[in-house]
MITI-494972 format. One record per residue (C-alpha): residue number from 0; residue in one letter; x, y, z. Coordinates in steps of 0.5 Angstrom, whole numbers. Layout:
<recs>
> NUM:a:X:Y:Z
...
</recs>
This chain:
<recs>
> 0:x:-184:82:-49
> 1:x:-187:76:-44
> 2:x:-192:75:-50
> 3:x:-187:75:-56
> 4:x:-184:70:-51
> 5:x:-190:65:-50
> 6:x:-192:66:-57
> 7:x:-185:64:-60
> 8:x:-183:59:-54
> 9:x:-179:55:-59
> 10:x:-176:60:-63
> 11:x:-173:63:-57
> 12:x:-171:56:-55
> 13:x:-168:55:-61
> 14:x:-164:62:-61
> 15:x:-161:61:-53
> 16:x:-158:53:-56
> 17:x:-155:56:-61
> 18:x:-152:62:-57
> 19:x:-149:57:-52
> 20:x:-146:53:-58
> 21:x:-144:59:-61
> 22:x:-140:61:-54
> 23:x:-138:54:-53
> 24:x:-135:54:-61
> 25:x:-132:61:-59
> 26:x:-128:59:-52
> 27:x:-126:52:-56
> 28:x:-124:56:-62
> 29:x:-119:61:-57
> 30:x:-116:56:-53
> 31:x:-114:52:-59
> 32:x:-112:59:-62
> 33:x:-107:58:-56
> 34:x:-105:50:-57
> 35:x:-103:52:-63
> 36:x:-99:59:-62
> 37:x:-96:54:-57
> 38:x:-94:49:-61
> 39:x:-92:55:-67
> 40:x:-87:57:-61
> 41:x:-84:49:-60
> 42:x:-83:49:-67
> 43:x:-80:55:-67
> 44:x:-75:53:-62
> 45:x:-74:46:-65
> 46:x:-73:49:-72
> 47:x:-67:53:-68
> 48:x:-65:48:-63
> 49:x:-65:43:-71
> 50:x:-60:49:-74
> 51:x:-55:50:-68
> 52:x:-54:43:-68
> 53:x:-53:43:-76
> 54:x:-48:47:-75
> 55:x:-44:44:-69
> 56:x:-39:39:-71
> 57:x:-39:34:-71
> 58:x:-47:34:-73
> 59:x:-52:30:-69
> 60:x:-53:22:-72
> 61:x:-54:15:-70
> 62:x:-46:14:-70
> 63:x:-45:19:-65
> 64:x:-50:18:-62
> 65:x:-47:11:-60
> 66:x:-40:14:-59
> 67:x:-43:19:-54
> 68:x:-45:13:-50
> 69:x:-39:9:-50
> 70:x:-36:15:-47
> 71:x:-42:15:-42
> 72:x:-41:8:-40
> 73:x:-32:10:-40
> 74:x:-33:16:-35
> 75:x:-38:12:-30
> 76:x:-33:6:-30
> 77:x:-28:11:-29
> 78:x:-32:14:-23
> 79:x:-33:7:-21
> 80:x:-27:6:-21
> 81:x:-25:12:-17
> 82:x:-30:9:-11
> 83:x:-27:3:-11
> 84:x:-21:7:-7
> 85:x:-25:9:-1
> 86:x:-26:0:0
> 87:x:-26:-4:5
> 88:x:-19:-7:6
> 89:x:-21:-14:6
> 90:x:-27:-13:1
> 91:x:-23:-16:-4
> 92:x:-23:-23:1
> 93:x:-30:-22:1
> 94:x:-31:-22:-6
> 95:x:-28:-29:-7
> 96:x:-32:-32:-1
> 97:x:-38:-30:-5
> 98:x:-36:-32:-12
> 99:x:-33:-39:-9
> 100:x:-40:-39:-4
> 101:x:-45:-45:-8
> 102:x:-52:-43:-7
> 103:x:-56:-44:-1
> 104:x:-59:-51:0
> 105:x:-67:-51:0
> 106:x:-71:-54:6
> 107:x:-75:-60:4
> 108:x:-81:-60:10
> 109:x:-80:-56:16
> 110:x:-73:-58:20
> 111:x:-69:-60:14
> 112:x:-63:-55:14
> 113:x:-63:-50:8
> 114:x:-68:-43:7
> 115:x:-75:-44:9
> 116:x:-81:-42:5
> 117:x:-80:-34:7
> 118:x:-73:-35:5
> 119:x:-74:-39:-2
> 120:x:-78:-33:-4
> 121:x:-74:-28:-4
> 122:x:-68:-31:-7
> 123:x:-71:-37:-11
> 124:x:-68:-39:-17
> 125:x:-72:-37:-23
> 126:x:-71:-42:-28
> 127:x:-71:-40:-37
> 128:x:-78:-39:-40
> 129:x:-81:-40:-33
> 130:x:-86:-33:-34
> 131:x:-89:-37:-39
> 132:x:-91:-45:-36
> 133:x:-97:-45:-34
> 134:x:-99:-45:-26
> 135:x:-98:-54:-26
> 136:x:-90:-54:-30
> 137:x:-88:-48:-25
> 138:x:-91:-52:-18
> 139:x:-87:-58:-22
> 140:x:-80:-55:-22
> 141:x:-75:-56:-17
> 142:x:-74:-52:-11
> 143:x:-67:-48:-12
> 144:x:-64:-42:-10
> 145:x:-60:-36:-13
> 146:x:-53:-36:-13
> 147:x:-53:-30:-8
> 148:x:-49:-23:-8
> 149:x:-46:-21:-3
> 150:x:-52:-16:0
> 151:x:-56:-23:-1
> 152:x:-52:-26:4
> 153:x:-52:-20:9
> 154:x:-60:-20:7
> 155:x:-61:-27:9
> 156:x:-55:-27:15
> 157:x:-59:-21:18
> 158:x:-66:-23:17
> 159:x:-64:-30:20
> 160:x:-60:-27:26
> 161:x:-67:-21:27
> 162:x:-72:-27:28
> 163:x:-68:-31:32
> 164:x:-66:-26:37
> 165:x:-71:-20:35
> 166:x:-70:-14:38
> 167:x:-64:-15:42
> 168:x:-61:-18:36
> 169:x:-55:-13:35
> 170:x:-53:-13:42
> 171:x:-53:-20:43
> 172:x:-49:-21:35
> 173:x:-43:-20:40
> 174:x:-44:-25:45
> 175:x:-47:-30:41
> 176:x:-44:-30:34
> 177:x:-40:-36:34
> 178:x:-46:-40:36
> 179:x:-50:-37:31
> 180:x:-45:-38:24
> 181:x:-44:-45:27
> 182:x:-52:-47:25
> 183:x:-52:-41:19
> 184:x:-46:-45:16
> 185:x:-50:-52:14
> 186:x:-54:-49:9
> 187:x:-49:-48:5
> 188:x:-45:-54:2
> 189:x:-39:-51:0
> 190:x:-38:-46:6
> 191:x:-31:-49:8
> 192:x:-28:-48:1
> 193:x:-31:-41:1
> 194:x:-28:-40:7
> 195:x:-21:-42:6
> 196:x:-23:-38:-1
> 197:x:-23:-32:3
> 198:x:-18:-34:8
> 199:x:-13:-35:2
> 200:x:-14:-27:0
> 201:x:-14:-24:6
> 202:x:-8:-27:10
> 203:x:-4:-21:5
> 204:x:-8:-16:7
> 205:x:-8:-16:14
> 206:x:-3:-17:20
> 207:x:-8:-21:24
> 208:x:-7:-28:25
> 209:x:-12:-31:21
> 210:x:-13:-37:25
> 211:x:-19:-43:25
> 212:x:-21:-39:32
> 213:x:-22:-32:28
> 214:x:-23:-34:21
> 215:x:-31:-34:21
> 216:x:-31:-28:25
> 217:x:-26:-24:21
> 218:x:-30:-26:14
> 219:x:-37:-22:18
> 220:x:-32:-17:20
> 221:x:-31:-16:14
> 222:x:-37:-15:11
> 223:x:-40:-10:17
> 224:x:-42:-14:22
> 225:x:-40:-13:29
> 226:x:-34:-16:31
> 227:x:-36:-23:36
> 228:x:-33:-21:43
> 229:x:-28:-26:46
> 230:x:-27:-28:52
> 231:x:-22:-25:56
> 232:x:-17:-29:56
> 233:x:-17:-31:49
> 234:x:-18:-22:48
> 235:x:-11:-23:51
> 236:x:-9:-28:47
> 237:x:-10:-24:40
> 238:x:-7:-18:43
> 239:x:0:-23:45
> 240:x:0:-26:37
> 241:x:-2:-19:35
> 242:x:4:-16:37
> 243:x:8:-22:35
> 244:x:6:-22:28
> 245:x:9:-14:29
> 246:x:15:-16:31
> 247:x:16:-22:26
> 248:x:15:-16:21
> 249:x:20:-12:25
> 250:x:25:-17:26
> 251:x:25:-20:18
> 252:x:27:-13:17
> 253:x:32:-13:21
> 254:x:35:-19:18
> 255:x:34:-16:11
> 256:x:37:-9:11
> 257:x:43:-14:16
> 258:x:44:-18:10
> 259:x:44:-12:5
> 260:x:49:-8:10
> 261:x:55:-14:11
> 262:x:54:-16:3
> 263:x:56:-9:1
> 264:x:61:-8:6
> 265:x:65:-16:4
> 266:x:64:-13:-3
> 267:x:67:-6:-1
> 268:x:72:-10:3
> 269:x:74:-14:-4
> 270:x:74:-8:-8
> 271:x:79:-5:-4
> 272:x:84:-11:-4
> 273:x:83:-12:-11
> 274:x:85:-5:-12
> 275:x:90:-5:-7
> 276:x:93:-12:-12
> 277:x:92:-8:-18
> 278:x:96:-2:-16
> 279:x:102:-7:-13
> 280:x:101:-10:-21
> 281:x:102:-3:-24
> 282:x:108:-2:-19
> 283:x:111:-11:-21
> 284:x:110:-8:-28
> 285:x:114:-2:-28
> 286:x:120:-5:-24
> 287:x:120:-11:-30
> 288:x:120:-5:-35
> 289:x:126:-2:-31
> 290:x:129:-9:-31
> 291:x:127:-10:-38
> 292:x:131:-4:-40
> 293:x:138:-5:-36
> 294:x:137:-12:-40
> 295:x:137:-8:-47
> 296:x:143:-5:-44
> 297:x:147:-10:-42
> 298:x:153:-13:-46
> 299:x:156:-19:-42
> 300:x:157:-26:-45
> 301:x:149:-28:-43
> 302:x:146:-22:-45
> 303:x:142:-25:-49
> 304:x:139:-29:-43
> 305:x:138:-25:-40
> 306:x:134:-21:-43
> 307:x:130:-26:-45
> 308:x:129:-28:-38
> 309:x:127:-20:-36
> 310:x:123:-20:-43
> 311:x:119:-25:-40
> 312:x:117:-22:-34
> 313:x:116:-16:-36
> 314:x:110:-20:-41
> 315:x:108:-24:-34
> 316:x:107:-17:-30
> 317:x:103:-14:-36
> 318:x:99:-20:-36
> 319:x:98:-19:-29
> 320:x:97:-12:-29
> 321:x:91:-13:-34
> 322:x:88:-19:-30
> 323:x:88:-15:-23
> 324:x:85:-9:-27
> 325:x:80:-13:-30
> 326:x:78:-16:-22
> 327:x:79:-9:-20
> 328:x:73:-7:-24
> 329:x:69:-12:-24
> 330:x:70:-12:-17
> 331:x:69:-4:-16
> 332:x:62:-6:-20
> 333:x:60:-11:-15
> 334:x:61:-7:-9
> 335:x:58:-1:-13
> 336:x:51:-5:-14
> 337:x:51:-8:-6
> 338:x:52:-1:-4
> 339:x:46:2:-7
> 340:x:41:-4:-6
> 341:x:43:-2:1
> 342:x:42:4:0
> 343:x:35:4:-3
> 344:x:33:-2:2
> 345:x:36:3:8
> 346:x:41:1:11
> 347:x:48:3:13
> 348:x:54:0:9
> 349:x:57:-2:17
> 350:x:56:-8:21
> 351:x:51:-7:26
> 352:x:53:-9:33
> 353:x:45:-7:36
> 354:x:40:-9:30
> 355:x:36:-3:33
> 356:x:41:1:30
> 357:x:39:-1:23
> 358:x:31:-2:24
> 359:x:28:0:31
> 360:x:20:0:33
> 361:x:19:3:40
> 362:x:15:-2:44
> 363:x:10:4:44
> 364:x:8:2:37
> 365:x:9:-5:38
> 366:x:3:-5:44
> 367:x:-1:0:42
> 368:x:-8:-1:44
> 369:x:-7:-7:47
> 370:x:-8:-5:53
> 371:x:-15:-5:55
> 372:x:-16:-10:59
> 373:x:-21:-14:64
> 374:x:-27:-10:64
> 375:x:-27:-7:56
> 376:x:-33:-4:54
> 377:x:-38:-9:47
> 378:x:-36:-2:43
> 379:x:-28:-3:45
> 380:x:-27:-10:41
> 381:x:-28:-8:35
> 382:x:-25:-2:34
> 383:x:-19:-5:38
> 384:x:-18:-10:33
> 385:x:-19:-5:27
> 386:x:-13:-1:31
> 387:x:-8:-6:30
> 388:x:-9:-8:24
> 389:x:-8:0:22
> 390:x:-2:0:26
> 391:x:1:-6:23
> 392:x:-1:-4:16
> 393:x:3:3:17
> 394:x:8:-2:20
> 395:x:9:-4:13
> 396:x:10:2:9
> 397:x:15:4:15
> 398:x:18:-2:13
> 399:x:17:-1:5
> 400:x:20:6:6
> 401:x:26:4:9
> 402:x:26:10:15
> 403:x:31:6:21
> 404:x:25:8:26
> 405:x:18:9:28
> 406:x:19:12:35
> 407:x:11:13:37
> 408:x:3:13:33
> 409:x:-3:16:36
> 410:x:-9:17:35
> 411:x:-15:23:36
> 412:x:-21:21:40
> 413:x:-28:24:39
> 414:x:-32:25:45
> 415:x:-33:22:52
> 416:x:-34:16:53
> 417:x:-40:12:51
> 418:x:-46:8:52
> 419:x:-41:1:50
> 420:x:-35:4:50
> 421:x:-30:5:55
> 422:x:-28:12:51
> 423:x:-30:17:45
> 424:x:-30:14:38
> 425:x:-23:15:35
> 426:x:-27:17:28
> 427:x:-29:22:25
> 428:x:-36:22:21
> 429:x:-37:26:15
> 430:x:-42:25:9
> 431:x:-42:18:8
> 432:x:-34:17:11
> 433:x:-31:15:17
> 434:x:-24:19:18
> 435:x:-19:16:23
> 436:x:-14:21:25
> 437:x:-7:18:26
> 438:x:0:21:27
> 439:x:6:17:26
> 440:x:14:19:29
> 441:x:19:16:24
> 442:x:26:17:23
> 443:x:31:17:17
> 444:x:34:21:11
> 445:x:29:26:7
> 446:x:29:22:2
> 447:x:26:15:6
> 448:x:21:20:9
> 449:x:19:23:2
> 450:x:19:16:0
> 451:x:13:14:6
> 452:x:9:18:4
> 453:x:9:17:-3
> 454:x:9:10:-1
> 455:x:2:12:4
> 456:x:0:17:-3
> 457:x:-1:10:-7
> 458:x:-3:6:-3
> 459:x:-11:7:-5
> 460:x:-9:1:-10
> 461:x:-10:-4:-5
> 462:x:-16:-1:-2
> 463:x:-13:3:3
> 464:x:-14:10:2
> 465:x:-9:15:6
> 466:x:-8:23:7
> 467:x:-1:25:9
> 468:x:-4:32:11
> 469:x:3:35:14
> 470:x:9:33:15
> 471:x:14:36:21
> 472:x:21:35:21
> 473:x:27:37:25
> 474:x:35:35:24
> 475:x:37:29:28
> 476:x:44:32:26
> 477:x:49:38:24
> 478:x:53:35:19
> 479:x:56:42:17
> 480:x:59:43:24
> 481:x:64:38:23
> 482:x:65:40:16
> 483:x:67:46:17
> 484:x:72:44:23
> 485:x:74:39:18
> 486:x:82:42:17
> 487:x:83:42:23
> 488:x:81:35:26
> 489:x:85:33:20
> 490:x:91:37:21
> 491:x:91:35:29
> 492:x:91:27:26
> 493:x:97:28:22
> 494:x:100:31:28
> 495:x:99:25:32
> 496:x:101:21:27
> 497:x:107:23:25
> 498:x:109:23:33
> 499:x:107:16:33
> 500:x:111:15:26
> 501:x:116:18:31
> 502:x:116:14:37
> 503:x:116:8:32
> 504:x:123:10:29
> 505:x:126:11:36
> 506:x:123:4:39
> 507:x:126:1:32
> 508:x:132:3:33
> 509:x:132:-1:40
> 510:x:131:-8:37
> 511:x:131:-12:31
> 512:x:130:-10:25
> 513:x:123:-11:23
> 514:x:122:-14:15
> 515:x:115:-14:15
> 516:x:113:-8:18
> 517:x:117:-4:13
> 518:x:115:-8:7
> 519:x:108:-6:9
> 520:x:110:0:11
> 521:x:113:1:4
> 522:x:107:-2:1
> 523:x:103:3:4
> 524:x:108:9:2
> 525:x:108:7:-6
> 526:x:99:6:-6
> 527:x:100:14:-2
> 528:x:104:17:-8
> 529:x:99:13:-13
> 530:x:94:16:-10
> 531:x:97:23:-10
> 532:x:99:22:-18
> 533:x:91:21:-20
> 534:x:87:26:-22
> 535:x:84:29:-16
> 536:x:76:27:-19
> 537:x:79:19:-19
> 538:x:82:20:-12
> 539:x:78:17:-6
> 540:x:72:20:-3
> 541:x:71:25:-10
> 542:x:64:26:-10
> 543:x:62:23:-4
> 544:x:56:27:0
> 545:x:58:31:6
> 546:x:51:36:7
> 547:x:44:34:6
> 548:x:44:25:8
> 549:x:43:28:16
> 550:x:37:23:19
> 551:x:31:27:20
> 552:x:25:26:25
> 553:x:18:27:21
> 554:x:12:28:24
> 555:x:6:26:20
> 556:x:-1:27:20
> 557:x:-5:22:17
> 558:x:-12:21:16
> 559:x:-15:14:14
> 560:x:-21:15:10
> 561:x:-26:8:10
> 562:x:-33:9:8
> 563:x:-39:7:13
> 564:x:-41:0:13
> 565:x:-49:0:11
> 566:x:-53:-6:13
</recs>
């Protein structure tokens, strides 16, 4: 064997080089054998895939295929449209201010206000065409910088505000905010029209005064920067105009329901008294008929005169009788009209003698959290001034509502107090939220409590996303009760009354004769026997509800859903 091989050396090579191609073919020819059976099953599935499509209706086409991204595009504005709920109150402020805000200024050589070299690179103005100018035409463009966005801005005001102070620069935003947005301001030409831009938007949406003091640090707050802590005194301050501008709101309410309240009882009053003239016409008219038909009757020398004259009156009461029943409907329709504005904008159809009686916010809500005092915490400052401005906002659905008081409003704290705070946090964190929970106590009739809460229901349309999670009512009165003994407080007046008519007679029996008092008092009598005559749905007081307009005391739990704020 060792022989056949040396003598037959290059055979042998030549048969061991062809069994590896022959193996190498083979492993090649197999692994391709699977590529192709793999391939058989894509092309199986597609074909399959192809059918099923066929069949579906519509079927597949370049048409469709665009309608189906439009309505990707409809459902990702919708799902935009829903997150825009959970927004900042005052985004829409900050919004404008970055939309009005002209790009910042460049920095020709170091010392010169505008962005400096760092800055300008990352938001620099990238000119048309310039990726295709040679490395001289781009060195000879004008440095400009973008128009920025609202995370540019933040980008820019927190990197400049991190290499000034460096690692203490949150703590220190607090305390030396103020000096800061003095010096950051400059690199913006227009920055005080882009403030009063915001200022503008943003004075509806909130309750806090919005001054030249806190317009800047109001603006920051907004878009998530801590809240510069002020002086004490001028901490004070803010909380005095706070409660200021909630007592305007509550006193400009007492003012209108007033107003609305003495307009439907003038016009009631009217009403009466035209109707009161009407029912003194039907009776003139009756009496010149009567007249008229003694006149028809009567056969003496002027008879003829006579009934010319009575003729004449007759037409005269008839004439008066539709021009009193005309005022008295026009009238009775003004008065209708007054009463329910009235009732729909909360008041009571009285004069009020106590302006609480017809809006009142106990000093609780009117002072809620303005008592934390000297010595306050960094973390407090913000979350007071948060506070309040919640406060005064639910303040005005009460007011929109028409509930007649809102008593009390607390809020559930979380944890101990804190590192930088003087208490635990008065939110939840869930997901990327913050909940705050609220509870608020209101009185007035179900149907202005039910009104709050549809008001708190709608109110995510202006970026204030409120739950009404319960609601606990209690009757403030039982109007049943009185119902139910109703006959005999009736009888037991008449009684009084008819001892008192009684009394009156003996007396007048007494003295001399008083014309004006029985003509009143015949006056009333026909107005009575009138009434009577009247169908009983025509007669005063049909329709008018006796159960179910009782005011009621409501607890509401409501959580206020705000997202978290990402720098």
């Amino acid at each position: 064997m060792n022989s056949f091989v040396k003598k037959n050396g290059v055979l042998v090579g030549v048969l061991a080089l062809s069994g590896i191609a022959a193996l190498t073919l083979l492993i090649f020819i197999f692994i391709n054998l699977f590529g192709l059976f793999d391939k058989i099953d894509e092309t199986r599935q597609a074909s399959d895939r192809v059918r099923s499509l066929n069949k579906s209706r519509p079927a597949p086409c370049e048409e469709n295929e665009k309608l189906i991204k439009s309505d990707i595009a409809v459902l990702d504005n919708a799902i935009k449209g829903l997150r825009g709920g959970f927004d900042f109150p005052l985004q829409v402020a900050v919004d404008e201010f970055i939309k009005v805000l002209e790009p910042p200024l460049v920095a020709g050589k170091a010392g010169d206000v505008g962005l400096n070299e760092e800055e300008y690179e990352n938001f620099r103005y990238v000119y048309p065409g310039e990726d295709d100018m040679d490395s001289e035409k781009r060195a000879a463009l004008p440095k400009k910088a973008r128009k920025l966005s609202l995370d540019d801005f933040k980008k820019l005001y927190s990197g400049r505000f991190e290499r000034e102070y460096g690692e203490n620069s949150a703590r220190n935003m607090l305390s030396t905010q103020e000096l800061f947005i003095d010096s950051f301001s400059r690199i913006f030409s227009n920055w005080d029209v882009a403030l009063q831009a915001f200022v503008k938007k943003a004075r509806p949406l909130t309750v806090e005064p919005i001054m030249n003091v806190n317009d800047e640090s109001i603006l920051l707050s907004a878009m998530g920067f801590p809240r510069a802590l002020p002086l004490q005194r001028v901490f004070n301050s803010h909380m005095e105009e706070y409660s200021a501008a909630l007592r305007k709101i509550v006193d400009a309410e007492v003012e209108r329901r007033t107003k609305l309240a003495k307009d439907a009882v003038e016009k009631a009053a009217a009403a009466r008294d035209a109707e009161n003239q009407l029912k003194s016409a039907i009776e003139a008219e009756k009496d010149a008929a009567a007249a008229k038909a003694v006149a028809e009757k009567d056969t003496s020398e002027n008879a003829a005169e006579k009934l010319a004259a009575a003729n004449d009156d007759w037409k005269h009461a008839v004439d008066e009788k539709e021009n009193a029943r005309k005022e008295s409907e026009a009238k009775t329709a003004a008065a209708k009209e007054a009463a329910e504005k009235a009732r729909e904008g909360g008041a009571e159809i009285k004069i009020f003698e106590n302006p609480e009686e017809i809006f009142y916010v106990s000093p609780a809500v009117l002072s809620f959290m303005s008592g934390v005092g000297a010595g306050y915490a960094d973390g407090d400052v913000r979350e007071v001034y948060f506070q309040r401005d919640v406060v005064g906002n639910l303040l005005k659905h009460v007011v929109k509502s028409g509930v007649k008081a809102m008593h009390n409003i607390a809020v559930r704290r979380f944890g101990a107090a804190e590192e930088g705070r003087s208490y635990g946090t008065l939110y939840e964190s869930i997901g990327d939220f913050n909940v705050h929970h609220y509870t608020i106590e209101v009185s007035g009739t179900l149907q202005k409590i039910r009104a709050l809460c549809e008001s708190l229901d709608q109110s995510y349309k202006v970026k204030r996303f409120y739950i009404v999670r319960a609601v606990t009512l209690y009757a403030e009165e039982n109007k049943a009760a009185v119902l139910m003994g109703q006959n005999t407080i009736v009888h037991s007046n008449k009684n009084e009354r008819q001892q008192e008519e009684g009394r009156g007679r003996r007396r007048r029996r007494q003295i001399e004769e008083d014309t004006n008092t029985e003509v009143e008092e015949n006056a009333a009598r026909k107005m009575q026997e009138l009434e009577e005559k009247l169908p009983f749905y025509q007669r005063k007081g049909y329709g008018d509800v006796l159960i179910g307009q009782s005011d009621c005391r409501a607890f509401i739990d409501i959580d206020y859903v705000l997202p978290q704020h990402k720098q």
